[in-house]
C-alpha positions as CSV (number, residue, x, y, z in Angstrom):
1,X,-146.5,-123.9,-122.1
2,X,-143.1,-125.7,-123.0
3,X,-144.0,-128.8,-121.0
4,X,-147.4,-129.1,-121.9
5,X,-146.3,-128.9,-125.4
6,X,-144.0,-131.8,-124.4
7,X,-146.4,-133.7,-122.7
8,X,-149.1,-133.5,-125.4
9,X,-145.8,-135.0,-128.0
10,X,-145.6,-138.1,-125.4
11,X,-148.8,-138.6,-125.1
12,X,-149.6,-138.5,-129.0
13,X,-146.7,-141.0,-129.3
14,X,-148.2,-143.2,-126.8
15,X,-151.4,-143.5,-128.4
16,X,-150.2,-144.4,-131.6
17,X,-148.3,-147.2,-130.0
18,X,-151.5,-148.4,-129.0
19,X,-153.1,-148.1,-131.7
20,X,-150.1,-149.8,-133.4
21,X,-150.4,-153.0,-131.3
22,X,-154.6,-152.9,-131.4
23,X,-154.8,-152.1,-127.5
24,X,-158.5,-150.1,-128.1
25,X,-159.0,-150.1,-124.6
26,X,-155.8,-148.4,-123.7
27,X,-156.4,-146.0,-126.4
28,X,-159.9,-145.2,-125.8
29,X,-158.7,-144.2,-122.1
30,X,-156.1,-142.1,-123.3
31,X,-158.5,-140.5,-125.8
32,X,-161.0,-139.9,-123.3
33,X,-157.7,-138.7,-120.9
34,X,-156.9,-136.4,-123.3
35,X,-160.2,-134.8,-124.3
36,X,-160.6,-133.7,-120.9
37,X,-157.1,-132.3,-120.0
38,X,-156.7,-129.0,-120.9
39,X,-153.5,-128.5,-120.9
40,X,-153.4,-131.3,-123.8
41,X,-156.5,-130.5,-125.6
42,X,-155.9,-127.5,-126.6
43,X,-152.5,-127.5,-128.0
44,X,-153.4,-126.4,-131.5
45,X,-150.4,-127.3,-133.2
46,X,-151.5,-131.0,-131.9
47,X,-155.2,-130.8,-132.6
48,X,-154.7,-132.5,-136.2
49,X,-152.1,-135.2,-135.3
50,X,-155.3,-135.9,-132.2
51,X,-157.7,-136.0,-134.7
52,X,-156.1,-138.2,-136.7
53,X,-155.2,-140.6,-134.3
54,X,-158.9,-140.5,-133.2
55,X,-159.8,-141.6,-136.8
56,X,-157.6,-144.3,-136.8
57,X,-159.2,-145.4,-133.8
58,X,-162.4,-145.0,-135.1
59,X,-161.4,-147.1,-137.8
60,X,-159.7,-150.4,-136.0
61,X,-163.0,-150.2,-134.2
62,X,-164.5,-151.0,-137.4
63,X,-166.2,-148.0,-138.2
64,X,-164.3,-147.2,-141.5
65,X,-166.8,-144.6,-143.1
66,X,-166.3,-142.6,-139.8
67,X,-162.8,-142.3,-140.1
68,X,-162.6,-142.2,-143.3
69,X,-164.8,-139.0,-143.2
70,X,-162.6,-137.7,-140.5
71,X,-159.4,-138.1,-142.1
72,X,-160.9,-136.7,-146.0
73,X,-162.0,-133.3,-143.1
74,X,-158.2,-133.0,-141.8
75,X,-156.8,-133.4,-144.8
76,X,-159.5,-130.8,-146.5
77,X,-158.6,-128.0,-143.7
78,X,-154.8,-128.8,-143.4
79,X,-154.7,-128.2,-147.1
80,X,-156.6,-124.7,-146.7
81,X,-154.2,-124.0,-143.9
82,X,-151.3,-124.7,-146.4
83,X,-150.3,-127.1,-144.6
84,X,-148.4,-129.4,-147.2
85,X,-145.5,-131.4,-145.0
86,X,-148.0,-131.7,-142.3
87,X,-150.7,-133.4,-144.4
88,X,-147.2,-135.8,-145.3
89,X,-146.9,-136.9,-141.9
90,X,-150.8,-137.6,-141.3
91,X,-151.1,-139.6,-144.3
92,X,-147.7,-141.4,-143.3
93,X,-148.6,-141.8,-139.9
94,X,-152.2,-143.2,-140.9
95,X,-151.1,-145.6,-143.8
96,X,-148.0,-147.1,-140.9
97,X,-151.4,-147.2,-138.4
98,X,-154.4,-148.8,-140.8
99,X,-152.4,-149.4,-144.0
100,X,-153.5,-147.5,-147.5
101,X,-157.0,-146.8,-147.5
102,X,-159.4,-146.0,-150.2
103,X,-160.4,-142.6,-149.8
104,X,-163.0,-142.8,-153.2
């Protein structure tokens, strides 16, 4: 479980360097690599840091409502999880990514 916990970190890291440096194709791969790996997938303590970095993706694409939708969801459950240094880090991670967003 230790390595795939590992693995799942690189991984994460690697797609937002992609997304960092607008390579959509690499990151759609990996997206797609990573939706059907089990052993990544279903790390839970990963599954928001995914789904944000799936947002941001959605939104370099161009579909901004999408991901804008996405991110207001994770935000919404990480704060009923109580979550509150975590949500610090998404929003961080997705303003370095996309810039600051309107969430209105």
């Amino acid at each position: 479980m230790a390595n795939d916990e590992k693995t799942t970190e690189i991984v994460l890291n690697v797609l937002a360097i992609f997304l960092s440096i607008n390579r959509l194709d690499e990151a759609s791969d990996l997206i797609q690599r990573i939706e059907h790996t089990p052993g990544t997938r279903h790390l839970s303590d990963h599954t928001f840091h995914f789904e944000n970095l799936k947002a941001v993706y959605q939104y370099l694409l161009g579909n901004v409502d999408e991901a804008n939708d996405s991110f207001r969801w994770i935000i919404a459950s990480m704060q009923r999880l109580h979550l509150t240094p975590e949500i610090r880090f998404i929003e961080q991670q997705r303003e370095r990514l996309v810039g600051k967003l309107s969430l209105s």
